[in-house]
C-alpha positions in Angstrom: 0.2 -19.3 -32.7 0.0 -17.1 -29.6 1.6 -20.0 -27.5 4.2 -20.9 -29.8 5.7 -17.4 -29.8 5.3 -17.9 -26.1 8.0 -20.7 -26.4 9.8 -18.9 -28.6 10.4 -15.8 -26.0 10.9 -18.2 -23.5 13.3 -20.0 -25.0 15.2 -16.7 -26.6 15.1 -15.3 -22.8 18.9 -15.7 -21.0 19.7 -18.8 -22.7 19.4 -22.4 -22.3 21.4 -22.8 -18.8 19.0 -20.1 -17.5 15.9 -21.0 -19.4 16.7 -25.0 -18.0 18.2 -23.5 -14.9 15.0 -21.8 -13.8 12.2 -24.5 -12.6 9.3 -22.0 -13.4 10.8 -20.9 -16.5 11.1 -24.3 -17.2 8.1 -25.6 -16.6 6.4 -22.5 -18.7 8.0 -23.8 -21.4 7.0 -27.3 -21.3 2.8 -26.2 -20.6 3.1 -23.5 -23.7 4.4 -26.2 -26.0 1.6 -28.7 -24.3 -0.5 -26.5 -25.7 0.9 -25.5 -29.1 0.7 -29.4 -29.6 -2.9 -29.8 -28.3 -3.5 -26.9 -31.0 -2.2 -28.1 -33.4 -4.4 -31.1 -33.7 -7.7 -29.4 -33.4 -6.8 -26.2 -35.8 -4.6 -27.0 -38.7 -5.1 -29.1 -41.7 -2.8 -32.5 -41.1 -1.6 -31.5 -44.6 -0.1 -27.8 -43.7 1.7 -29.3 -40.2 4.0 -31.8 -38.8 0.8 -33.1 -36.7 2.4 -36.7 -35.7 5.5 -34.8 -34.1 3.3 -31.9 -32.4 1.1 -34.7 -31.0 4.1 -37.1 -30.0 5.6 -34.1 -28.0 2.2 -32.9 -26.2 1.7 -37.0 -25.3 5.4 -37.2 -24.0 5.0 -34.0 -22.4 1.6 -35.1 -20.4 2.6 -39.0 -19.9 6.0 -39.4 -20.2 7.5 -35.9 -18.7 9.9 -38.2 -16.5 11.8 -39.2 -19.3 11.7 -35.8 -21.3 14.9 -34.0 -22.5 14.8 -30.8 -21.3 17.8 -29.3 -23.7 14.9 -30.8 -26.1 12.4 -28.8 -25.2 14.8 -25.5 -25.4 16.0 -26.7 -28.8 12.1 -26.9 -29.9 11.3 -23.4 -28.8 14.7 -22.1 -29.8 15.2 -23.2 -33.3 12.3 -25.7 -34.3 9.4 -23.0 -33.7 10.8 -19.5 -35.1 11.6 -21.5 -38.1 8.2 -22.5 -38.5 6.0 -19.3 -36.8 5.2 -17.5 -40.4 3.8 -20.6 -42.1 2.0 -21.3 -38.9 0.4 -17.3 -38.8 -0.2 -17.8 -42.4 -2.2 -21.3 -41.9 -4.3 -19.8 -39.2 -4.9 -16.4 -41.0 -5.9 -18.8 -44.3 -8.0 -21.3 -41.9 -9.6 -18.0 -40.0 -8.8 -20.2 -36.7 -8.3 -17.7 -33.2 -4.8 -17.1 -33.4 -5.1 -16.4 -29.2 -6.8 -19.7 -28.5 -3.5 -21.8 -29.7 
C-alpha cells in the first residue's frame, strides 16, 4: 500500500508532461509500481485484486520496458491507483499483511 501511494504522489506531482518529462521522476514511477505488482502477488487474496493485471504490468515493466507506454504508467498511478487505495488499505488491514513492505 505504501508504494502505491508512492505512485499516486508521483503521479499527482506537476503533471503528466513533467512527471514523463523528468527521467528520475519517471523512472520512480515505473520501480514503485514494480513493486506494488510484485506485492500484490505475494499479499492479497487473488479474490480481493486484479492480480493478472498487477502481474502483467510488473512483467512488462521488468521484461518488456522497451515497449512500455509511459502516458500508461501516469494514467495507472493517476487514476487507476487512488481509485483503488481504500479497498487495498482495507485488504491489508483485514489480511494483517505490513502495509510498509508493499
Amino acid at each position: 500500500v505504501a508504494y502505491a501511494q508512492d505512485a499516486i504522489e508521483i503521479a499527482a506531482t506537476g503533471g503528466e508532461t513533467a512527471v514523463l518529462g523528468d527521467k528520475t521522476r519517471r523512472f520512480a514511477l515505473e520501480r514503485v509500481l514494480m513493486i506494488v505488482g510484485e506485492a500484490a502477488t505475494k499479499n492479497f487474496p487473488i479474490s480481493e485484486i486484479d492480480i493478472p493485471t498487477s502481474v502483467a504490468l510488473r512483467n512488462r515493466l521488468v521484461h518488456d520496458y522497451v515497449g512500455l507506454d509511459p502516458a500508461r504508467l501516469y494514467w495507472i498511478g493517476r487514476e487507476l491507483l487512488p481509485a483503488q487505495i481504500e479497498r487495498l488499505r482495507e485488504i491489508t488491514r483485514l489480511e494483517g499483511c505490513n502495509q510498509t513492505a508493499q
